[in-house]
C-alpha positions as CSV (number, residue, x, y, z in Angstrom):
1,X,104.0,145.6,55.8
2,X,101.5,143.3,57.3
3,X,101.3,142.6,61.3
4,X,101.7,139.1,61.8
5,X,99.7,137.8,64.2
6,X,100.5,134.5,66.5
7,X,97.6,131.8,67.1
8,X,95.7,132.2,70.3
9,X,97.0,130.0,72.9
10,X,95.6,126.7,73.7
11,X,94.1,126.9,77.3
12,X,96.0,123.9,79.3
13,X,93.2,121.4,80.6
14,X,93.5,120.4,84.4
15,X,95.4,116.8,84.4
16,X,92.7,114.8,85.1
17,X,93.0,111.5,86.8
18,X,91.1,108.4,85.5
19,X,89.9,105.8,88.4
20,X,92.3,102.4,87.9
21,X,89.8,100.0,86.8
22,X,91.7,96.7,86.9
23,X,94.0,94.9,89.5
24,X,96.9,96.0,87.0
25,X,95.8,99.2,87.2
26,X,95.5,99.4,91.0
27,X,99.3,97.9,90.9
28,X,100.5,100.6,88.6
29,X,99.1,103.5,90.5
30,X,100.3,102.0,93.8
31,X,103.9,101.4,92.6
32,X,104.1,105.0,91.5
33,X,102.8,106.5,95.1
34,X,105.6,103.9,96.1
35,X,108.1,105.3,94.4
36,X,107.2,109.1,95.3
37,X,107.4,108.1,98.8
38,X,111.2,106.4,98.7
39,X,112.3,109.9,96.6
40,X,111.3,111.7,99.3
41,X,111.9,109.7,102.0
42,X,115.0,111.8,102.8
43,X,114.1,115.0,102.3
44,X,110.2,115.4,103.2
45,X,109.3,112.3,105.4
46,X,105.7,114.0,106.0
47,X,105.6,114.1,102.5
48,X,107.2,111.0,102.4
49,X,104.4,109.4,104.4
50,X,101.8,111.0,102.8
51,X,102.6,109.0,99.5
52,X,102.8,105.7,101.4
53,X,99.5,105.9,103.2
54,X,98.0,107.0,99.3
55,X,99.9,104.2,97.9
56,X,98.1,101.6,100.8
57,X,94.8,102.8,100.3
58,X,95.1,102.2,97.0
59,X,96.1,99.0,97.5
60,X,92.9,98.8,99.7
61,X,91.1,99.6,97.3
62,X,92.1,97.6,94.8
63,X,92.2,94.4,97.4
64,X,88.1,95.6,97.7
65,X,87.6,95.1,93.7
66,X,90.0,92.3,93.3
67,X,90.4,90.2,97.1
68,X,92.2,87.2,95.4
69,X,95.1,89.3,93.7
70,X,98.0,88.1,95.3
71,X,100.3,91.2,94.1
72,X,98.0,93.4,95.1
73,X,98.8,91.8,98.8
74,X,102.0,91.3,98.6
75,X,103.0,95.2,98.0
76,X,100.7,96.6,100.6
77,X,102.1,94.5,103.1
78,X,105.7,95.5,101.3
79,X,104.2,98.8,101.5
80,X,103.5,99.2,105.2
81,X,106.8,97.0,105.9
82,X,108.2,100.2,104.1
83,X,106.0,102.8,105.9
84,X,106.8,101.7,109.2
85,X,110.2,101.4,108.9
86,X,110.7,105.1,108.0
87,X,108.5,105.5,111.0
88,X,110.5,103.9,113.4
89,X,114.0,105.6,112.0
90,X,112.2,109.3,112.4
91,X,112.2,108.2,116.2
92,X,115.5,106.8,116.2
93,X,116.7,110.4,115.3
């Protein structure tokens, strides 16, 4: 009987990460640092932190490209609202 033989495996590229090229963009990728922050706001807060100060300088970045976009201002003020807030309750505790 004949060996049956399996494909070769498909090597897994690296996740690559392409720059956010408009204002939308820059919104998008913020909102998800956001959210990775507020998940582990409980658990991790330096991990917690990490992901708000990557979700700010994004929005920094962003504001750079696009300085009229008003939600790109509003959520990084949001943002360090947020960020500072978790700062003051880790030295309530």
């Amino acid at each position: 009987m004949p060996r049956l033989t399996l494909p070769p495996k498909k090597k897994k590229s690296a996740k690559t990460t392409i720059a956010p090229e408009t204002a939308g963009e820059y919104l998008a990728a913020g909102v998800d640092f956001e959210g990775a922050a507020e998940k582990w706001r409980a658990g991790d807060s330096e991990k917690s932190y990490r992901f708000f100060v990557r979700a700010i300088a994004n929005y920094d970045e962003g504001l750079r490209r696009f300085p009229q976009d008003f939600d790109l201002s509003y959520n990084k003020y949001a943002c360090q609202s947020h960020y500072h807030e978790a700062l003051d309750q880790k030295e309530h505790l």
